[in-house]
LOMARNU-97182 format. One record per atom (N, C-alpha, C, O): atom name; x, y, z. Coordinates in steps of 0.001 Angstrom, whole numbers, m for minus. Example, Ala and Ser with C-alpha at 12.3 -4.5 7.8 and 13.67 -1.06 7.14 Angstrom:
2
vovo, c1, c2, c3
N, 13190, m5690, 7800
CA, 12300, m4500, 7800
C, 13200, m3300, 7800
O, 14236, m3319, 8465
N, 12850, m2250, 7080
CA, 13670, m1060, 7140
C, 12900, 30, 7870
O, 13409, 1138, 8039
//
This chain:
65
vovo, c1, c2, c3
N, 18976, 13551, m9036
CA, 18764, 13072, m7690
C, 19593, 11805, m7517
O, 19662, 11086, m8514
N, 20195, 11436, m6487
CA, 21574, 10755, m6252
C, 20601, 8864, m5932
O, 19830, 8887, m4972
N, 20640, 8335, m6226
CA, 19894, 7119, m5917
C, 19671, 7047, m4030
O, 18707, 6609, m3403
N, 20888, 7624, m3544
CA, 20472, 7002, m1846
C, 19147, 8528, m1842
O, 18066, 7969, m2024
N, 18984, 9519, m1758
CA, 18277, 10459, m1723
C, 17092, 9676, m2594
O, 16231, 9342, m1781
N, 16870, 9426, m3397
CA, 15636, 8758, m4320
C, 14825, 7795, m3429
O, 13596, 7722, m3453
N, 15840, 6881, m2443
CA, 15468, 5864, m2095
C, 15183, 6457, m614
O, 14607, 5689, 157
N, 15419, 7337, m288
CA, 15056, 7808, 1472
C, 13564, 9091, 642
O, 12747, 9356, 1523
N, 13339, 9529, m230
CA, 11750, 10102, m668
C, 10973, 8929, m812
O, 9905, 8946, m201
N, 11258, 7845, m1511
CA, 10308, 6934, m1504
C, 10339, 6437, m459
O, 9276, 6783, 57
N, 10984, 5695, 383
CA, 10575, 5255, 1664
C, 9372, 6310, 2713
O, 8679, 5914, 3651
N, 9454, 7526, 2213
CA, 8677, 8496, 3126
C, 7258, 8441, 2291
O, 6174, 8350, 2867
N, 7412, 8512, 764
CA, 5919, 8163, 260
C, 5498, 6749, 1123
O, 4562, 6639, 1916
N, 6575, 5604, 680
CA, 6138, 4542, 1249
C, 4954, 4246, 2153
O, 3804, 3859, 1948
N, 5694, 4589, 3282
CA, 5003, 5218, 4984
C, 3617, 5818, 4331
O, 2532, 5288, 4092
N, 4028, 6904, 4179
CA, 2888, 7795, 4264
C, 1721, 6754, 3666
O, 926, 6100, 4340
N, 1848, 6789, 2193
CA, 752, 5551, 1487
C, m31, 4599, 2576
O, m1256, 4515, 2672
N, 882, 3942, 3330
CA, 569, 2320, 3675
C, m179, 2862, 5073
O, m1127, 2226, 5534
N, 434, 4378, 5869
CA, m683, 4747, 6235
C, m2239, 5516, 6171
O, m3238, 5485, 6889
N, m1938, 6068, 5171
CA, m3788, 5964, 4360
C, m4118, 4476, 4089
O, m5136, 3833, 4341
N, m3306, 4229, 3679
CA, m3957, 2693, 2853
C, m4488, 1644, 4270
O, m5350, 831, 3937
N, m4168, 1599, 5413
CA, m4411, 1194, 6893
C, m5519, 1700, 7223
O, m6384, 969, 7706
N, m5789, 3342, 7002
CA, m6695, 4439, 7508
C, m8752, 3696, 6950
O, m9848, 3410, 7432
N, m8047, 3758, 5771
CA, m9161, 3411, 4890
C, m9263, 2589, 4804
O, m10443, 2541, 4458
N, m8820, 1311, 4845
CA, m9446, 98, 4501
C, m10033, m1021, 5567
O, m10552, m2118, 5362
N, m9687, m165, 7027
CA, m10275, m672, 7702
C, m11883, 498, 8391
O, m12719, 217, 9250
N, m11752, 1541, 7695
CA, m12774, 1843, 7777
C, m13481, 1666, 6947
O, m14565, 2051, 7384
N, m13610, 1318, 5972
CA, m14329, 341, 4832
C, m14746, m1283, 5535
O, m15796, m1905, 5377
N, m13806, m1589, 6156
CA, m13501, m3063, 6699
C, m14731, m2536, 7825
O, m15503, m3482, 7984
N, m15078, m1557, 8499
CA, m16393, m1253, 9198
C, m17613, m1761, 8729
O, m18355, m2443, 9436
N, m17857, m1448, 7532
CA, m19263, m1844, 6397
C, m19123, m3155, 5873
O, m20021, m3467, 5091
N, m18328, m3935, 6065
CA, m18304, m5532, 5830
C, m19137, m5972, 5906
O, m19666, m5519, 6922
N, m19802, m6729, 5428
CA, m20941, m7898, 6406
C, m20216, m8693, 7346
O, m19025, m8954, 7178
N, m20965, m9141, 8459
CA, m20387, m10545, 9281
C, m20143, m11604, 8561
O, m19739, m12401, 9407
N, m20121, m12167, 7491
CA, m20240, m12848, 7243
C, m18711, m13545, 6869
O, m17989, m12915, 6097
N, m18304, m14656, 7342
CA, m16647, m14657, 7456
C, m16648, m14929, 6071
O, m15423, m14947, 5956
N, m17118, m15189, 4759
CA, m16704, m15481, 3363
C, m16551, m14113, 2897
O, m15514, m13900, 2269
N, m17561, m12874, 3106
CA, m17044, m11543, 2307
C, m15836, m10778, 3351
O, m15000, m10068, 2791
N, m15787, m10910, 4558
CA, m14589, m11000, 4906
C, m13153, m11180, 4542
O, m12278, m10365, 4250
N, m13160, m12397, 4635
CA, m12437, m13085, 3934
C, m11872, m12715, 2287
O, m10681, m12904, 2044
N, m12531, m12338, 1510
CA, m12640, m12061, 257
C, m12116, m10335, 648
O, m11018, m10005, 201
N, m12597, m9708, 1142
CA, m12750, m8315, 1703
C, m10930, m8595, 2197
O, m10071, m8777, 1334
N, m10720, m8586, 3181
CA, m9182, m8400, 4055
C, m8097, m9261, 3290
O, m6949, m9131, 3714
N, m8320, m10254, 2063
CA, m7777, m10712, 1325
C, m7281, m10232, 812
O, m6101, m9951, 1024
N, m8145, m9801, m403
CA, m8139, m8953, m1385
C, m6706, m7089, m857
O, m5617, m6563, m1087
N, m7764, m7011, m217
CA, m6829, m5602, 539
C, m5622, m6140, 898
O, m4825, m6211, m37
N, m5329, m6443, 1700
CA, m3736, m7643, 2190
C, m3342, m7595, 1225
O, m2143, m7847, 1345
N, m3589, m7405, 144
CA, m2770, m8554, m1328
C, m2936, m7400, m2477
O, m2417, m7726, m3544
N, m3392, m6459, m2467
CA, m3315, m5192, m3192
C, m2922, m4299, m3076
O, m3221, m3366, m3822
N, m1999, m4180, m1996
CA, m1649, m2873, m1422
C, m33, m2516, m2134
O, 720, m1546, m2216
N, m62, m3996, m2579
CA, 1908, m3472, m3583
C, 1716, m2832, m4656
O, 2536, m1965, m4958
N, 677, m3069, m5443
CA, 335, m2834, m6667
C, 511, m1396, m7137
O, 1156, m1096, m8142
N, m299, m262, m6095
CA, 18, 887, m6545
C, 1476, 1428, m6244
O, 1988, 2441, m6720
N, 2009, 566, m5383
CA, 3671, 948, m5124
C, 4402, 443, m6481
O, 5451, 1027, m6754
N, 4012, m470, m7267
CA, 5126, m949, m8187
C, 5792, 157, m8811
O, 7003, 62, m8610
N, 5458, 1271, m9556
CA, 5681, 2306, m10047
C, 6829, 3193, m9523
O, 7739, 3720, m10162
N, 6487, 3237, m7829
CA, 7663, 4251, m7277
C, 8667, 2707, m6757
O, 9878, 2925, m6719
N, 8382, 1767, m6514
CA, 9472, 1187, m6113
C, 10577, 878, m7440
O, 11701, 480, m7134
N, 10275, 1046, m8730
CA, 10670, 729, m10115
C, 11208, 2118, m10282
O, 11952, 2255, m11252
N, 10925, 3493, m9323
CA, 11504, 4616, m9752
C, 12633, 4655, m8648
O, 13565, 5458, m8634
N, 12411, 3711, m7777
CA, 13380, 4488, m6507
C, 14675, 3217, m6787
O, 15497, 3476, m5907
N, 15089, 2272, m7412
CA, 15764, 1436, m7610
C, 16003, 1370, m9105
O, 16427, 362, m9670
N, 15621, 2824, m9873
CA, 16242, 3043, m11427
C, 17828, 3140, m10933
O, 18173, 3309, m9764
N, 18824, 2980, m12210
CA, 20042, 3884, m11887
C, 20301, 4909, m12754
O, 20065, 5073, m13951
N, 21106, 5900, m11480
CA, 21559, 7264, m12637
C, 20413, 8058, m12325
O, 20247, 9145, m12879
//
């Protein structure tokens, strides 16, 4: 697989991912408490975890060869 082709499949996982990952976590973000500290901790946390399961394909889509 030619690197520009590698890098236009992952951009489409990309997408796709970050929209489940949108889908769900604000319907989770439904069952929150009011309370602005688990909030906070809650939309943090999510905000700030969402690269993590990408490291893998972004480390496959920027291999060379």
């Amino acid at each position: 697989m030619t690197p520009r082709v590698r890098k236009f499949v992952g951009m489409i996982a990309i997408l796709a991912f970050m929209a489940v990952y949108v889908i769900v976590v604000s319907t989770i973000g439904d069952y929150v408490p009011d309370h602005w500290l688990a909030q906070l901790v809650y939309y943090g946390l999510s905000g700030t975890l969402w690269g993590v399961p990408l490291f893998p394909l972004i480390r496959w889509m920027n291999r060379e060869g």
